[in-house]
Backbone bond lengths (Angstrom), bond angles and torsions (degrees), N, CA, C in turn:
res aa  C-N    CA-C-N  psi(-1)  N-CA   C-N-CA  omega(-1)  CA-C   N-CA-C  phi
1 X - - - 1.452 - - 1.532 109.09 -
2 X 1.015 102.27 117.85 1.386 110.52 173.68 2.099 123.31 -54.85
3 X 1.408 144.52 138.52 0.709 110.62 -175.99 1.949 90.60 -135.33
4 X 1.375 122.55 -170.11 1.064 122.66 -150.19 1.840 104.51 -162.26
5 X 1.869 103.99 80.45 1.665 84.80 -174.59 1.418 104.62 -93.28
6 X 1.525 123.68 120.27 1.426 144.43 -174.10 1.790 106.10 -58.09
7 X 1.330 103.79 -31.53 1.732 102.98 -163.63 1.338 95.73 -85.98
8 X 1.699 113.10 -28.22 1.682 86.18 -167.92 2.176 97.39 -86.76
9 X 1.240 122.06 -21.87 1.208 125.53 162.10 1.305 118.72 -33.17
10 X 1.549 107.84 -47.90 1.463 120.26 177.39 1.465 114.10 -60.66
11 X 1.377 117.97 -49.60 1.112 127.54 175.34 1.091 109.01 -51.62
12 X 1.422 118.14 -69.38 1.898 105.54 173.77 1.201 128.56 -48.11
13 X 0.774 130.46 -39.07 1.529 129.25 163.35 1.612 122.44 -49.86
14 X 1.155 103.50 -55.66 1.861 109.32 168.45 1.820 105.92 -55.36
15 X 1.178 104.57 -50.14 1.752 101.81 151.02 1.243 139.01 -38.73
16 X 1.007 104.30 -47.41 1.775 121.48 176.06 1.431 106.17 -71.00
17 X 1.260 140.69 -56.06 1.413 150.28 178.14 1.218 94.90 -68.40
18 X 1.087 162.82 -50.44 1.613 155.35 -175.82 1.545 96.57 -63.52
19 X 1.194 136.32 -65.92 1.236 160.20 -149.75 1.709 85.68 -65.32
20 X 1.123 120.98 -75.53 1.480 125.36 164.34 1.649 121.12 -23.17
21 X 1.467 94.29 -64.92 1.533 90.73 -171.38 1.478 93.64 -68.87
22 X 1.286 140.80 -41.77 1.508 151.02 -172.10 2.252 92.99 -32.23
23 X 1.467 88.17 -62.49 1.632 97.54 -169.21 1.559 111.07 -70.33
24 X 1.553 110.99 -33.86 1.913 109.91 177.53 2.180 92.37 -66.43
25 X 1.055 129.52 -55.68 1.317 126.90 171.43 1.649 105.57 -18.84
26 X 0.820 109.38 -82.74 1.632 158.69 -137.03 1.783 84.79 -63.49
27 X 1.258 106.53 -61.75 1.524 113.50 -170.30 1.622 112.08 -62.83
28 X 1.593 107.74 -52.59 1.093 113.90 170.54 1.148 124.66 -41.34
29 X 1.236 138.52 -59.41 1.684 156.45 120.75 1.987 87.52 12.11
30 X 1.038 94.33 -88.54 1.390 100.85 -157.82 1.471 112.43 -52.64
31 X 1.156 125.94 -44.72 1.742 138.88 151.36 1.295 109.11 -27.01
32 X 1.574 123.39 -51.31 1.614 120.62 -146.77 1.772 87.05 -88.55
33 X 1.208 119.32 -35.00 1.525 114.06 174.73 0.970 125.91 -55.76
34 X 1.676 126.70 -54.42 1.502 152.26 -159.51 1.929 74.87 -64.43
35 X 1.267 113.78 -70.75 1.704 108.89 -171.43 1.383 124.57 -56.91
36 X 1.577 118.57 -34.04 0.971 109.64 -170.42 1.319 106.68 -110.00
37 X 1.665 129.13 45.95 0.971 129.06 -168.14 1.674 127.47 -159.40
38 X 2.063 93.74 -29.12 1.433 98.86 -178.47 1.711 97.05 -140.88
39 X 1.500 91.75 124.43 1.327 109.47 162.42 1.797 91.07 102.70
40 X 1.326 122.58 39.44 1.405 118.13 -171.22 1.522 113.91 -100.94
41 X 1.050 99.90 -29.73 1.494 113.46 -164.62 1.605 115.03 108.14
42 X 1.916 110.72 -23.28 1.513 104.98 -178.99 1.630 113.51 -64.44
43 X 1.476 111.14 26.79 1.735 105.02 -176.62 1.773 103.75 50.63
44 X 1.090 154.48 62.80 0.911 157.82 142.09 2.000 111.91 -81.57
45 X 1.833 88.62 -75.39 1.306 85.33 -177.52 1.618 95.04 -137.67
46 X 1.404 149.10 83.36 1.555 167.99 -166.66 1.206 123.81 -100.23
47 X 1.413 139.62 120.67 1.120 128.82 141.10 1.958 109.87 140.73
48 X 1.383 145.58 -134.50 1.259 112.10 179.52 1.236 120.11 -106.39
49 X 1.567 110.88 18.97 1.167 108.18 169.36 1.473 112.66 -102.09
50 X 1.081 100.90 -30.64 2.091 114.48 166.39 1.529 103.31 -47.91
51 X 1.555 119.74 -50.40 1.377 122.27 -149.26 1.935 83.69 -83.62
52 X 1.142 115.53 -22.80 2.078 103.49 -160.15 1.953 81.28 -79.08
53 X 1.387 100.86 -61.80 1.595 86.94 171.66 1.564 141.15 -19.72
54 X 1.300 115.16 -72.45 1.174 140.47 155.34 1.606 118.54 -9.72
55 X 1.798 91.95 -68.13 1.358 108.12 -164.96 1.618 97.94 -70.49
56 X 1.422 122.40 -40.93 1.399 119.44 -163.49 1.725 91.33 -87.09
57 X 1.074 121.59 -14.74 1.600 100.92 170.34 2.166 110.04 -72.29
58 X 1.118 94.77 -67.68 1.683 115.48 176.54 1.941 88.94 -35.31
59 X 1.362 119.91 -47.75 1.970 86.41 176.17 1.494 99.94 -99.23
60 X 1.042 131.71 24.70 1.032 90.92 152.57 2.239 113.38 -116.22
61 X 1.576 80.14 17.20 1.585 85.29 169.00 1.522 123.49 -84.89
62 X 1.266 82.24 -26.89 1.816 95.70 178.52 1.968 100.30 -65.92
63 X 1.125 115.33 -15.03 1.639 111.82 174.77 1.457 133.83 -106.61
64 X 1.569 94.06 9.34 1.439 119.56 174.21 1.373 111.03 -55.91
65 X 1.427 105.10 -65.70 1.329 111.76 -154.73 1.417 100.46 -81.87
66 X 1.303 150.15 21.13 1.231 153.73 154.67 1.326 100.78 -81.08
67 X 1.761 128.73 -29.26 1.287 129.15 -148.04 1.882 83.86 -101.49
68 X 0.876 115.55 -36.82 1.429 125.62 163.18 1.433 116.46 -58.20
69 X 0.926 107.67 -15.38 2.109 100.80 -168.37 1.888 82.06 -89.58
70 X 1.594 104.13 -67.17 1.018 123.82 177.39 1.908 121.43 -10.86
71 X 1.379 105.84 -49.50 1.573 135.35 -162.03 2.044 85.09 -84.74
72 X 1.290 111.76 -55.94 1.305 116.25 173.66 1.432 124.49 -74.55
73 X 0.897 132.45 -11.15 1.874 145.93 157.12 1.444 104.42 -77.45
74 X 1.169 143.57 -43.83 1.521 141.41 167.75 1.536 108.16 -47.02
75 X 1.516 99.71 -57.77 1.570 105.03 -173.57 1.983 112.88 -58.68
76 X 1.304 95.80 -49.96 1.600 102.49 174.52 1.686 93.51 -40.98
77 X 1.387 112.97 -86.24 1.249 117.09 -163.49 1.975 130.14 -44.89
78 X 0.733 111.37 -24.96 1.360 145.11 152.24 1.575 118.22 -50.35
79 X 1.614 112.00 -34.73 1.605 130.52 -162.00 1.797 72.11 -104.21
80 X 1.318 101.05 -64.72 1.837 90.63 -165.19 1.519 105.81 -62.32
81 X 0.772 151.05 -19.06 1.546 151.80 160.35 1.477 115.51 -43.62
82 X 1.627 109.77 -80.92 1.395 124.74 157.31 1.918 110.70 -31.11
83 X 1.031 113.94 -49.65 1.644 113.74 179.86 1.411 113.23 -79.99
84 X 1.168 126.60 -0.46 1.013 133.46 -175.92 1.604 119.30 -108.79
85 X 1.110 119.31 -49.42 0.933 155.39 161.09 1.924 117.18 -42.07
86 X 1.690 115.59 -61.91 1.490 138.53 166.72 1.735 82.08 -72.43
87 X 1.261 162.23 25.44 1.739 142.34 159.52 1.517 75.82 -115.96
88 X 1.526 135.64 -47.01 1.387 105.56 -170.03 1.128 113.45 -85.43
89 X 1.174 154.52 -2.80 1.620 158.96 167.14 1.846 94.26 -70.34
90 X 1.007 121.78 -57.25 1.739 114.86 -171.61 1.170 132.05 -81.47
């Protein structure tokens, strides 16, 4: 017989959404540096190896936030599972 504990489900899920916002944080952080830090002119990090950086960071920033929806579509689905799941138990 299959069984189904809802609280610790719950728990993962409140996991999953932390874990999410943990990584949308996390990136941002990492974004505001890459810009405010390389390829600026403040001599930090300059010149054509700063700029190949840069450019291959900026696409692959533009694919972040898909990787973010992604992290947040698990959790939805996961919520509809759990809700789905406690209507067939009652």
């Amino acid at each position: 017989m299959n069984t189904i504990n809802f609280e610790e489900l719950n728990k993962s899920l409140v996991n999953l959404k932390i874990q999410a916002d943990i990584v949308k944080d996390s990136i941002i952080i990492m974004n505001n540096l890459v810009t405010n830090n390389i390829n600026t002119g403040a001599g930090i990090w300059d010149g054509p190896s700063a700029s190949a950086y840069k450019t291959k960071w900026n696409s692959l920033n533009e694919e972040l936030p898909t990787f973010i929806d992604d992290f947040r579509k698990q959790a939805d689905n996961l919520e509809l599972f759990i809700n789905n799941m406690k209507n067939t138990e009652e």
